[in-house]
C-alpha positions as CSV (number, residue, x, y, z in Angstrom):
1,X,-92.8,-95.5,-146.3
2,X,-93.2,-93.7,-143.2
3,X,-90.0,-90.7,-142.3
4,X,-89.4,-91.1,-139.1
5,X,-89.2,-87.6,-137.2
6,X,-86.8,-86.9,-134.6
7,X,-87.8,-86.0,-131.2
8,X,-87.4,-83.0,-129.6
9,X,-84.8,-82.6,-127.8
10,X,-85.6,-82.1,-124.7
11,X,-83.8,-80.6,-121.3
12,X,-82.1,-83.2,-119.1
13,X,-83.4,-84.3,-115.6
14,X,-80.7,-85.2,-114.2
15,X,-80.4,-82.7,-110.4
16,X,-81.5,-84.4,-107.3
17,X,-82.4,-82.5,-104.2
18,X,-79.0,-82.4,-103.3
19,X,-77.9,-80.6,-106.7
20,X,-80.9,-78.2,-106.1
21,X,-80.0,-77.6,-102.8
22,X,-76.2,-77.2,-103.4
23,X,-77.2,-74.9,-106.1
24,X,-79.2,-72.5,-103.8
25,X,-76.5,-72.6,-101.2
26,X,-73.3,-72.5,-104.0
27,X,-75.3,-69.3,-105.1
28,X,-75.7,-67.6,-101.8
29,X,-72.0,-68.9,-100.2
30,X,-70.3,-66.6,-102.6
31,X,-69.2,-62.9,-102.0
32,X,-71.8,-61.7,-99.8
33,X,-70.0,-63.0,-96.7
34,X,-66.8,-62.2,-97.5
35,X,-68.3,-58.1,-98.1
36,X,-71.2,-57.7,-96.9
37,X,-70.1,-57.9,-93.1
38,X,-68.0,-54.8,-93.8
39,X,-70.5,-52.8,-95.5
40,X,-73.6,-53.5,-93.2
41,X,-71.3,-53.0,-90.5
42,X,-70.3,-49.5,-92.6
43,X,-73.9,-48.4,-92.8
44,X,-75.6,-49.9,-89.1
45,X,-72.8,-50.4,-87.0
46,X,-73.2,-53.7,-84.4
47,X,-76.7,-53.1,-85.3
48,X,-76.1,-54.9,-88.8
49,X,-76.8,-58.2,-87.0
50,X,-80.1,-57.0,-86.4
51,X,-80.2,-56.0,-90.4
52,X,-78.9,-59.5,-91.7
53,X,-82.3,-61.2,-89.3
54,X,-84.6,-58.7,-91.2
55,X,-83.0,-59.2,-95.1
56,X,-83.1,-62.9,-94.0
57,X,-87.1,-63.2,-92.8
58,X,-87.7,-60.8,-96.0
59,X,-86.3,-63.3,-98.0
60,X,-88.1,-65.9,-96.8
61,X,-91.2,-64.7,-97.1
62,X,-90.8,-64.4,-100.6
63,X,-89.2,-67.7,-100.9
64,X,-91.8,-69.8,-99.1
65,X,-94.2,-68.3,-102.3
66,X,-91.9,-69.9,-104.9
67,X,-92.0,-73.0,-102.9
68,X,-95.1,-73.4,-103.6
69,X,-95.4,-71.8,-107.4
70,X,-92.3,-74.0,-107.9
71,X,-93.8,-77.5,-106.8
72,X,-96.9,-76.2,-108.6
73,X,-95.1,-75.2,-112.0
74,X,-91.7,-76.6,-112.0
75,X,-90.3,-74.5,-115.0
76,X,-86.9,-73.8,-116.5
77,X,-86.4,-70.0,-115.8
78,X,-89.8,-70.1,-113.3
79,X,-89.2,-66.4,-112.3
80,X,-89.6,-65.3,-115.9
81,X,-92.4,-67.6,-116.9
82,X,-94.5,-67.1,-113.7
83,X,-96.0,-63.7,-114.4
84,X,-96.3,-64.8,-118.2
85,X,-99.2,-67.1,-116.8
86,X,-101.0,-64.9,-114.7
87,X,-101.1,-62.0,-116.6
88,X,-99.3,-62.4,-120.2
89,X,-96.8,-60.9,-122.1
90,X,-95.9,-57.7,-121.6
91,X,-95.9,-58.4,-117.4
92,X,-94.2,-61.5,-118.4
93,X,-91.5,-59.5,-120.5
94,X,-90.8,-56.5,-117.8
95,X,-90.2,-59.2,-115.5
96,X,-87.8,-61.3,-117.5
97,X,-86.0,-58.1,-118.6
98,X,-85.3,-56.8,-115.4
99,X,-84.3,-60.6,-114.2
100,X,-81.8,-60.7,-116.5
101,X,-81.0,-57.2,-115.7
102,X,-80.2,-58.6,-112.3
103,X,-79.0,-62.4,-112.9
104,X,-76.3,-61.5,-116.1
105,X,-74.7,-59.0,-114.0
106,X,-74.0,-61.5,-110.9
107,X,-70.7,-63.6,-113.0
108,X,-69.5,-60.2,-113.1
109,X,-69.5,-59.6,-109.6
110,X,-68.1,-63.0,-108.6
111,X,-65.2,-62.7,-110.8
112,X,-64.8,-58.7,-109.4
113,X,-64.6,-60.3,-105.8
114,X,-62.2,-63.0,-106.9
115,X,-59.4,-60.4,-108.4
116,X,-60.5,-57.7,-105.4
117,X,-59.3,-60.3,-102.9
118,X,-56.6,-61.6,-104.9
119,X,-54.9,-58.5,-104.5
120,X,-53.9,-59.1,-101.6
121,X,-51.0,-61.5,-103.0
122,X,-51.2,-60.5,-106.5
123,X,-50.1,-56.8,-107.1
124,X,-50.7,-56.9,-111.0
125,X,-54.1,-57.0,-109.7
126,X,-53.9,-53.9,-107.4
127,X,-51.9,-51.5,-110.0
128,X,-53.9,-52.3,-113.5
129,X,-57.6,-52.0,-113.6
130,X,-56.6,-53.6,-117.7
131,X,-55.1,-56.6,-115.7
132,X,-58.1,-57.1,-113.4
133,X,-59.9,-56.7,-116.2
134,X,-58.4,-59.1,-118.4
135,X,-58.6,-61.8,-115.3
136,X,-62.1,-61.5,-114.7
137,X,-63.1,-61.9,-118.0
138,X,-61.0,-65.3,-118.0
139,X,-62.5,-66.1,-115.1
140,X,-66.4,-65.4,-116.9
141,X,-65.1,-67.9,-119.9
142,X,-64.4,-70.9,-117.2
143,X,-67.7,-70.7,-116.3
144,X,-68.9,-71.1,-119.2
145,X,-67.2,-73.5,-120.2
146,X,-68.0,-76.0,-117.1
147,X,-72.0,-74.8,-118.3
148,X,-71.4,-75.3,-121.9
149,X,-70.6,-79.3,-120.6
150,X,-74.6,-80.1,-120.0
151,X,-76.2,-79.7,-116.4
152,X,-75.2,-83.0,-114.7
153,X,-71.8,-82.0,-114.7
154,X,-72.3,-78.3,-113.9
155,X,-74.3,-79.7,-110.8
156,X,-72.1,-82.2,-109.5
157,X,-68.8,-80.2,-109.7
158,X,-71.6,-77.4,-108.1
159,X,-72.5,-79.9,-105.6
160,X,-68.7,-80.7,-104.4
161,X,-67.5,-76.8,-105.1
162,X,-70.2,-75.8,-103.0
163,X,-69.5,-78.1,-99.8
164,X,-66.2,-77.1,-100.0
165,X,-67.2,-73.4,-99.6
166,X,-69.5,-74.3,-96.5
167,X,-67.0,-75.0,-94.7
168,X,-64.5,-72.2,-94.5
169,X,-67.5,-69.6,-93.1
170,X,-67.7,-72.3,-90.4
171,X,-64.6,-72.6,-89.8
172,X,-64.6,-68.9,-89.0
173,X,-67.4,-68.3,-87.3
174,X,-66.4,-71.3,-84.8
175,X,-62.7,-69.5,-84.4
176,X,-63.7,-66.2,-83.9
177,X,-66.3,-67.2,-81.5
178,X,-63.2,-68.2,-78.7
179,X,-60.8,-65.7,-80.5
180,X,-62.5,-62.3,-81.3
181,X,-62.6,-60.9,-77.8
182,X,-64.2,-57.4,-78.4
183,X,-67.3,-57.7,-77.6
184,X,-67.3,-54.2,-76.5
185,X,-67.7,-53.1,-79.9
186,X,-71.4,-53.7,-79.6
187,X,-71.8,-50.6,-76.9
188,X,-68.7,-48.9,-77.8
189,X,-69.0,-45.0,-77.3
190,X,-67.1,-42.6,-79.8
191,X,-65.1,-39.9,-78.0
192,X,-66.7,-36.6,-78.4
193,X,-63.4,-35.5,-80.7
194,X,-63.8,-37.8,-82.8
195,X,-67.6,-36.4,-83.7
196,X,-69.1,-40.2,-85.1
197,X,-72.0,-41.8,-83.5
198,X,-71.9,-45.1,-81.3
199,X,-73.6,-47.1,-79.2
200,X,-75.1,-50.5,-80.9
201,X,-77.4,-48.5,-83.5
202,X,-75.3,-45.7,-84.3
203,X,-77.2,-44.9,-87.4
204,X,-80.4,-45.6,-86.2
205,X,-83.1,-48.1,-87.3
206,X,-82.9,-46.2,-90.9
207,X,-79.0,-47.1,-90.8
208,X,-80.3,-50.8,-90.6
209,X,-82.8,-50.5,-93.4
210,X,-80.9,-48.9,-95.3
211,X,-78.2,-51.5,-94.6
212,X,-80.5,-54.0,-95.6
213,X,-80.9,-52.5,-99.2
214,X,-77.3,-51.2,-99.8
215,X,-74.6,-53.5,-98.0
216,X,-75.0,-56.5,-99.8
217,X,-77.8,-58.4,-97.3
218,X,-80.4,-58.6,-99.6
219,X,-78.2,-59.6,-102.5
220,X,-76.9,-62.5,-100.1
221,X,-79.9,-64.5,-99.4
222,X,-81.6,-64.1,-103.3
223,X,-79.4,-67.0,-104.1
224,X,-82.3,-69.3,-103.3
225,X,-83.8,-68.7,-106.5
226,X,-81.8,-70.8,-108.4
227,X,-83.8,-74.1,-107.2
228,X,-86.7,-72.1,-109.0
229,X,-84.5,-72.0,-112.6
230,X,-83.2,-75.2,-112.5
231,X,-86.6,-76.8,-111.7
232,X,-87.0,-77.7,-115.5
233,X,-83.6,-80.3,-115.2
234,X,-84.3,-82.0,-111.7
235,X,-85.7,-85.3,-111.2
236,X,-88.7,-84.7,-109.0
237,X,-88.8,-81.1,-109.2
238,X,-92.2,-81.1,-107.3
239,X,-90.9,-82.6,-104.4
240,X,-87.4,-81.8,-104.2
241,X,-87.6,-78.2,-105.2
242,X,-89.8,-76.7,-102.5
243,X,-87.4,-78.2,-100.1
244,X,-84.4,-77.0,-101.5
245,X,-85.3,-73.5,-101.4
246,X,-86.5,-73.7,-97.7
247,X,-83.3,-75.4,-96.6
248,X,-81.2,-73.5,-98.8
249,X,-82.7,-70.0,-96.9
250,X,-82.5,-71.5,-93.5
251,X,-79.2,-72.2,-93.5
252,X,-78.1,-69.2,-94.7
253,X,-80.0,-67.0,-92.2
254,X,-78.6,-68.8,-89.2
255,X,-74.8,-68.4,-91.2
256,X,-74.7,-64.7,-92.2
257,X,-76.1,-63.6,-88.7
258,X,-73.5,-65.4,-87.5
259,X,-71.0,-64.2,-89.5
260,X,-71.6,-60.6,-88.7
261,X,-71.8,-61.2,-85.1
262,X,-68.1,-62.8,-84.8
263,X,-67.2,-59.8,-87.0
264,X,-68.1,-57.2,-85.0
265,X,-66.4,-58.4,-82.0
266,X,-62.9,-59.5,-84.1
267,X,-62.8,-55.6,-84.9
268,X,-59.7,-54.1,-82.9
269,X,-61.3,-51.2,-80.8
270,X,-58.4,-49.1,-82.5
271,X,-59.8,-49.8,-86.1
272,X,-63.0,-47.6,-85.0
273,X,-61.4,-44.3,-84.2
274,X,-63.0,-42.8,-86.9
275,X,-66.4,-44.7,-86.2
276,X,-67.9,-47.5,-88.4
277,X,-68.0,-45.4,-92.1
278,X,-64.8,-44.8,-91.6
279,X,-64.1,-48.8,-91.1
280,X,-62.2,-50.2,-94.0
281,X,-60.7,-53.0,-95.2
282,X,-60.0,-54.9,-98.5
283,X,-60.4,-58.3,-97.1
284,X,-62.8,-58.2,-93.6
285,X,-62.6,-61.1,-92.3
286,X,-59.0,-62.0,-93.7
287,X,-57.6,-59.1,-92.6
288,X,-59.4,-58.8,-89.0
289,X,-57.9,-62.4,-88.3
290,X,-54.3,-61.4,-88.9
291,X,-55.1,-59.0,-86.3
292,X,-56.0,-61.0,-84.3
293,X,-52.9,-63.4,-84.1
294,X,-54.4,-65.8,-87.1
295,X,-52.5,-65.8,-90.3
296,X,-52.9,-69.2,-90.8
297,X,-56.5,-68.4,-91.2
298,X,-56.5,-65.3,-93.0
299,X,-54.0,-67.9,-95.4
300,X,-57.1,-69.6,-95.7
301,X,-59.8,-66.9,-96.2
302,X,-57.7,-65.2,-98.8
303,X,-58.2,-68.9,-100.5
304,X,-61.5,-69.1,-100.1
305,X,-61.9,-65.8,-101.1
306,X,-61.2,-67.2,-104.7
307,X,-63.2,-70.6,-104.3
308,X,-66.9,-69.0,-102.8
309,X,-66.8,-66.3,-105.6
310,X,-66.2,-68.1,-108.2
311,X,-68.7,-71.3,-107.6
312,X,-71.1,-68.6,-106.9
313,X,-70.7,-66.9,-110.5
314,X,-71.1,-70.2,-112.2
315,X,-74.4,-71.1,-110.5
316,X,-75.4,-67.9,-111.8
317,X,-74.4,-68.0,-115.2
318,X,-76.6,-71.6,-115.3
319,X,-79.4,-69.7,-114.0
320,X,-79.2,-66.6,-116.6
321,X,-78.7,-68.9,-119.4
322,X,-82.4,-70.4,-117.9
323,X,-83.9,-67.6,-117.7
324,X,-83.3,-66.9,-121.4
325,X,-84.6,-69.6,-122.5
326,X,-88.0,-69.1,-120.4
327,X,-88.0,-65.8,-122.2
328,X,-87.4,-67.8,-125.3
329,X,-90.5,-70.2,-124.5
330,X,-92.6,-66.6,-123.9
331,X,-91.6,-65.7,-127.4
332,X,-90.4,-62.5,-125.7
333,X,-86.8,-63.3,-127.9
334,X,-85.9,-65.6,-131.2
335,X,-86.3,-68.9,-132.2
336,X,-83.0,-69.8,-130.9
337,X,-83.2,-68.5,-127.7
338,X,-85.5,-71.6,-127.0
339,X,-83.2,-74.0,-128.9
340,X,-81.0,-76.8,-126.7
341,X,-77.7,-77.6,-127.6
342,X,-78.1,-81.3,-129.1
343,X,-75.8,-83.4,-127.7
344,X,-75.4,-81.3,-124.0
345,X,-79.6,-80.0,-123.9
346,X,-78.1,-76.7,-122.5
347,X,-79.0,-73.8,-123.9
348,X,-76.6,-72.9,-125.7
349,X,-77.3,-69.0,-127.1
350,X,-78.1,-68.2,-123.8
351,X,-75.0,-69.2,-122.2
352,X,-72.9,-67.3,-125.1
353,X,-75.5,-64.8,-124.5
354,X,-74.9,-64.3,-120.8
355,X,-71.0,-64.4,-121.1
356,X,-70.9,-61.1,-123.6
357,X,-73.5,-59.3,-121.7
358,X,-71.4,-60.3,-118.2
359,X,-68.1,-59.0,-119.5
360,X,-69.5,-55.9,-120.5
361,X,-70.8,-55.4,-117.2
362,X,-67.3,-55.5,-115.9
363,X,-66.6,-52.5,-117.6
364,X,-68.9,-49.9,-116.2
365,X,-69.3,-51.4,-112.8
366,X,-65.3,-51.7,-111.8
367,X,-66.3,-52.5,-107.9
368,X,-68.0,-55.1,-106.1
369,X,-69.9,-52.2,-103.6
370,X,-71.1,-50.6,-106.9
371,X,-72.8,-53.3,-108.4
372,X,-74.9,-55.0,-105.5
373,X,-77.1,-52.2,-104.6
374,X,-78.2,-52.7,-108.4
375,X,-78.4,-56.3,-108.9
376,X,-80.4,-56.3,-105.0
377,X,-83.0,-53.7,-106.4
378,X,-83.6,-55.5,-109.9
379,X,-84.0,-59.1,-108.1
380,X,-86.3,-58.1,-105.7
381,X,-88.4,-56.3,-108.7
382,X,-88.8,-59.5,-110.0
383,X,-89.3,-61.3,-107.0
384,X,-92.3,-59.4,-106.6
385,X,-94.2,-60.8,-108.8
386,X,-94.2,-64.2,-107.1
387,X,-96.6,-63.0,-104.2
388,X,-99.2,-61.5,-107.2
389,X,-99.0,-64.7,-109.4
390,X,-99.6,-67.1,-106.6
391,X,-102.6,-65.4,-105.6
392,X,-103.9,-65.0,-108.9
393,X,-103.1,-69.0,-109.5
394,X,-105.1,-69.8,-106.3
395,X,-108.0,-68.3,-107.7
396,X,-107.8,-69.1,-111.6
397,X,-106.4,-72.9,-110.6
398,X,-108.0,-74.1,-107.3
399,X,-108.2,-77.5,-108.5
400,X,-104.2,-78.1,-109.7
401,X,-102.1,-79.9,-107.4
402,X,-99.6,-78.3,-105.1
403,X,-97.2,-80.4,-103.5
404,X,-96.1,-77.2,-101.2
405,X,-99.1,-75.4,-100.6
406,X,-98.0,-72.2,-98.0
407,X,-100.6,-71.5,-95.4
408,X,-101.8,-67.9,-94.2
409,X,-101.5,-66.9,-98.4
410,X,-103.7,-63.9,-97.2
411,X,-101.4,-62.5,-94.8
412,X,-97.7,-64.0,-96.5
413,X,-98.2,-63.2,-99.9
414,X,-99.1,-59.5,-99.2
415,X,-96.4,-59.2,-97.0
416,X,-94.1,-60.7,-99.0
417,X,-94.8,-57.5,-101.7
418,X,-94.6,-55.1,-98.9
419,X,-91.1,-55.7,-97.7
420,X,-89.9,-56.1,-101.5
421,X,-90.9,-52.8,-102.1
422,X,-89.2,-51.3,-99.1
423,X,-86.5,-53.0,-100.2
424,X,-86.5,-51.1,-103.3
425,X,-86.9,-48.0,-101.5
426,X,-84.2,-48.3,-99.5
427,X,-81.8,-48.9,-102.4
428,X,-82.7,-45.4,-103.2
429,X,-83.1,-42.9,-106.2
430,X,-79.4,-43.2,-107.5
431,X,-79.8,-47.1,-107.9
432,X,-83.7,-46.7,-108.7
433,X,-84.1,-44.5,-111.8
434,X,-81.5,-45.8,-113.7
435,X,-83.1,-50.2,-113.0
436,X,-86.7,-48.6,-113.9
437,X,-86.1,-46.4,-116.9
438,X,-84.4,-49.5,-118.3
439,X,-87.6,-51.8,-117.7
440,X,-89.7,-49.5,-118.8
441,X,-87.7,-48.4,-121.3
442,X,-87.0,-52.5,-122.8
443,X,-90.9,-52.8,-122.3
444,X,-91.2,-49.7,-125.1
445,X,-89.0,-51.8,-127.2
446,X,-90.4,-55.4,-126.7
447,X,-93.7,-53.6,-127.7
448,X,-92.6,-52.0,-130.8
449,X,-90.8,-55.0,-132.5
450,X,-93.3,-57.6,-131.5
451,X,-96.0,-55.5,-133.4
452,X,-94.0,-55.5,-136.9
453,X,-95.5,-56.9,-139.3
454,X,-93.2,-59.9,-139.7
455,X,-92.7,-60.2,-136.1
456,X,-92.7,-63.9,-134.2
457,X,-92.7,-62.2,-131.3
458,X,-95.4,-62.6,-128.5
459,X,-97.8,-59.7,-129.8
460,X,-98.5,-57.4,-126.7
461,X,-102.6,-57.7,-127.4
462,X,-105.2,-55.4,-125.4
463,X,-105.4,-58.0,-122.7
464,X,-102.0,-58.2,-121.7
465,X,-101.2,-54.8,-121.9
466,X,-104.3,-54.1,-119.6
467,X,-103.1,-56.9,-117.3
468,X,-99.9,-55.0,-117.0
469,X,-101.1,-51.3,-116.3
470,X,-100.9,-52.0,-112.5
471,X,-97.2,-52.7,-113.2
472,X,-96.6,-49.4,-115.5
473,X,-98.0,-47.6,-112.7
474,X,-96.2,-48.8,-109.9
475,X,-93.0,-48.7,-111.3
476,X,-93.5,-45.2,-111.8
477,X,-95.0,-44.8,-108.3
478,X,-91.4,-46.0,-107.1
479,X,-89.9,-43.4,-108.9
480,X,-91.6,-41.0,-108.0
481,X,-91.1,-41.8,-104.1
482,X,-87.5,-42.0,-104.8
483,X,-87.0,-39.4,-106.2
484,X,-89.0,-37.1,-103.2
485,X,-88.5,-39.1,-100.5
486,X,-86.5,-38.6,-97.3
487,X,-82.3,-38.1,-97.8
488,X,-82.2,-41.0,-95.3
489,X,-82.5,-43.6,-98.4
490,X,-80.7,-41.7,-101.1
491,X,-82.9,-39.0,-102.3
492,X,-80.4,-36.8,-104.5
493,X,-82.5,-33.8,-105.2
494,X,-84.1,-31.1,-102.8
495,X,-80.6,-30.6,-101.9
496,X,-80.4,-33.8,-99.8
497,X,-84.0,-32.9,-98.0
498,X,-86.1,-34.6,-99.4
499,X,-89.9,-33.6,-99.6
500,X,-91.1,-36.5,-97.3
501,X,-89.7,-36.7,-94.8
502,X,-89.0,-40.2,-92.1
503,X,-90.5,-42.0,-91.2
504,X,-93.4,-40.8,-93.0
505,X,-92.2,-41.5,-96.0
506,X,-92.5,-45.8,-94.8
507,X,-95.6,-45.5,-94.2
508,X,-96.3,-44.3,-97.7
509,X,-94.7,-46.8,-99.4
510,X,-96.3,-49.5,-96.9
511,X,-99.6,-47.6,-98.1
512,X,-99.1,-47.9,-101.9
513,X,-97.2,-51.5,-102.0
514,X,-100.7,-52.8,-100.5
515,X,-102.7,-51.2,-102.6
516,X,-100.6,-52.2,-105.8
517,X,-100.7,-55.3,-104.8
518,X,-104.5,-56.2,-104.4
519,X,-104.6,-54.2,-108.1
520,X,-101.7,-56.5,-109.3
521,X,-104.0,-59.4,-108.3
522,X,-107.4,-58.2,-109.6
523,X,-105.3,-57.8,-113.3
524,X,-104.6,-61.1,-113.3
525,X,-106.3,-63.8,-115.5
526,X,-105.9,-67.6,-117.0
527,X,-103.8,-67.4,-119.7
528,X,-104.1,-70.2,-122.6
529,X,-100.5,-70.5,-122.1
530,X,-100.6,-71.5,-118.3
531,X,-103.3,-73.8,-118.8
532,X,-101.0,-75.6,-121.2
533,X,-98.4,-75.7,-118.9
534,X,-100.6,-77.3,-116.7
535,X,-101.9,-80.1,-118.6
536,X,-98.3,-80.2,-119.5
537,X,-97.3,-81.4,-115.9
538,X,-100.0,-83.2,-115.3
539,X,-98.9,-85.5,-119.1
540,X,-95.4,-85.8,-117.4
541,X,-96.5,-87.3,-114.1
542,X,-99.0,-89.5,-116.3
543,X,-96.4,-90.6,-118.6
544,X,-93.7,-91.2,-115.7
545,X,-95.9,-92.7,-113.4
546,X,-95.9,-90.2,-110.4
């Protein structure tokens, strides 16, 4: 008599575009436009529109190569699995570790904006940092707990949160159009007492890179990447996830230019005395509308304020939970890492994972302006693999089928590396050292249990760790420019000097990004595991009939 074995289980397809879509734009709808208005406006003055179009094309660059790796290789947690097939597992593993790095810290952040606006009508909130503490880690257990309920229903209460949340920024942008009436802002000129820059670029075009980096611009638009995660649990991910990213970025470029454009003019002239640092508020755009004469909008904001956050850190507990469980599938972590829950297929260790790690994020990160400059420099570390991979992919895969295939690779993809590392730069040395030493410092560790004796781990083998030399070297290349580049971007040593001086110090990094990135592409190689994954999508369309 024959035992019948069970299947599998198996993750559930069950996102349309829509879900995918709503999952990008739930991700990117979330704090960044209630802050990051004030703090590019803080570090470029009007100028910060000008920053928002740059963080926005930079992003897109990038995303328009996981367009295509996505409708290539539609893979649960594709930003950690990428890099794994291009150039194995100890690339693979920096990458995942600093994603997650990057991704478990976001919950945290949501649920910080939340109780940082809800001060405003909740004083508990305002006098106790044990009270906002407690709250935000209330808020981190709903989210998982709408995750913990399988992936159709985190998408479609996603889906409905996240249309919701489109429309307040609307809403604002429309009203401040006919109401904010000081458009002198953009030209404003500081009296000479008051010893502040103005004029439209007060701070220069390094006060808009820098802006770019630091404010919370960059951290805006990455929320595009969650398409990439969830490709694994969508019904055609190789049509429908291309197209969600791309829509998902395009909106939110023309939004959060927007945005910052109606905030600069809703800014009383008074409010600037003290010049654009100096400008300050707890709630932007809430606050800059009951100047104006609108409470019953700043009523609404200070809503919203709760709704955007909050749908924001639940897309990206979903997403971190994926990315675990790519790492899982690299055999970078345990067996159950890659285990699905069996009656939800959500992976379950991750999620309990992801809540810990988030709460103890909250503790040494107790503001949302701390945190982003972070959680900005790690993403885009990861990101920045994409450009590499698909390059490498071209070349080791000609022949696999591409759904998305980007045009002008040649020029995009090293491009695409370029402006991720200046992004890095311009996060500086006091963000930089502490996300590198961690990666490399993981990497160390990765190494040295995978190599045990009874390890399961994916064995860091001569040709991985020569495939990932490139990396080693560049991450230490970053801190190194850091650390001795111009005070303009952070440098804290030198006594603010800096040894290279700007904008010299650009073109070095322009120099060395380029030449990484041709190295980062000569280390790559098939891999037996991205074959498989291959033939694996190829069986799928076979047995589905696509």
């Amino acid at each position: 008599m024959s035992i019948k074995v069970p299947s599998p289980i198996k993750l559930k397809k069950d996102m349309s575009r829509l879900d995918l879509t709503m999952a990008g734009l739930g991700a990117i709808i979330g704090s960044g436009w209630l802050f990051g208005v004030l703090y590019a406006a803080n570090d470029a003055g009007p100028a910060a529109v000008i920053a928002w179009l740059i963080g926005g094309v930079a992003v897109a660059l990038i995303a328009l190569v996981y367009a295509e790796l996505s409708g290539m290789l539609p893979q649960s947690g594709g930003i950690a699995r990428y890099p794994h097939f291009t150039h194995g597992s100890l690339t693979g593993f920096m990458m995942g570790w600093a994603a997650f790095i990057a991704y478990t810290t976001v919950p945290a952040i949501e649920a910080e904006a939340v109780i940082q606006y809800s001060q405003h009508y909740i004083s508990i909130f305002a006098n106790s940092k044990t009270n906002s503490f407690i709250a935000e880690a209330i808020l981190m257990v709903l989210f998982y707990a709408i995750n913990a309920f399988g992936v159709k229903a985190f998408a479609k209460t996603n889906t409905i949160v996240t249309m919701i949340k489109f429309i307040m920024p609307s809403v604002t942008i429309l009203i401040f159009l006919f109401a904010a009436g000081h458009w002198g802002n953009y030209t404003m000129t500081m009296a000479p007492a008051a010893k502040v820059p103005g004029g439209f670029a007060p701070f220069g075009v390094a006060g808009i890179l820098k802006a770019v980096g630091l404010s919370g611009i960059v951290f805006a638009f990455l929320g595009f990447r969650q398409a990439v995660d969830l490709a694994g649990e969508a019904k055609n991910p190789q049509r429908d996830v291309p197209r969600a990213i791309l829509m998902a970025v395009g909106i939110a470029i023309v939004l959060y230019t927007l945005l910052q454009v109606t905030f600069i003019a809703g800014i009383a002239p008074s409010a600037l005395a003290k010049g654009w640092a100096a400008l300050n508020f707890t709630g932007p755009f809430a606050q800059v509308a009951s100047a104006l004469g609108l409470g019953w909008l700043a009523t609404l904001l200070y809503a919203d304020a709760v709704l955007s956050p909050a749908g924001t850190g639940n897309v990206y507990l979903a997403s971190t939970a994926r990315v675990l469980y790519a790492l899982g599938n690299n055999r970078y972590l345990p067996a159950p890492f890659r285990k699905l829950n069996e009656r939800t297929a959500v992976p379950a260790v991750g999620l309990l994972v992801t809540l810990i790690f988030g709460i103890a994020a909250l503790a040494p990160f107790p503001t949302w302006s701390s945190l982003v400059g972070v959680i900005s420099s790690a993403t885009v570390l990861t990101y920045m693999i994409g450009p590499i991979s698909i390059t490498v992919l071209r070349k080791t895969h000609p022949e696999a089928n591409r759904p998305f295939r980007l045009g002008g690779l040649n020029i995009v993809a090293p491009l695409a590396f370029v402006i991720g590392t200046m992004v890095i730069y311009w996060t500086g040395w006091a963000i930089d050292w502490k996300l590198i030493v961690a990666v490399l410092a993981g990497a160390a560790v990765y190494a040295a249990a995978a190599s045990g004796k009874n390890s399961t781990l994916n064995k860091v083998d001569s040709a991985s760790f020569k495939s990932a030399i490139w990396l080693i070297v560049y991450l230490l290349a970053m801190l190194a420019m850091t650390y001795f580049g111009s005070a303009t971007f952070g440098a804290q040593y030198n006594h603010g000097k800096g040894l290279i001086h700007y904008p010299l110090d650009l073109v070095i990094v322009a120099a060395l990004a380029l030449a990484f990135y041709y190295w980062g592409v000569a280390s790559g190689r098939k891999t037996e595991d991205g074959i498989a994954a291959l033939k694996q999508i190829t069986d799928d369309q076979l047995a589905s009939g696509v």
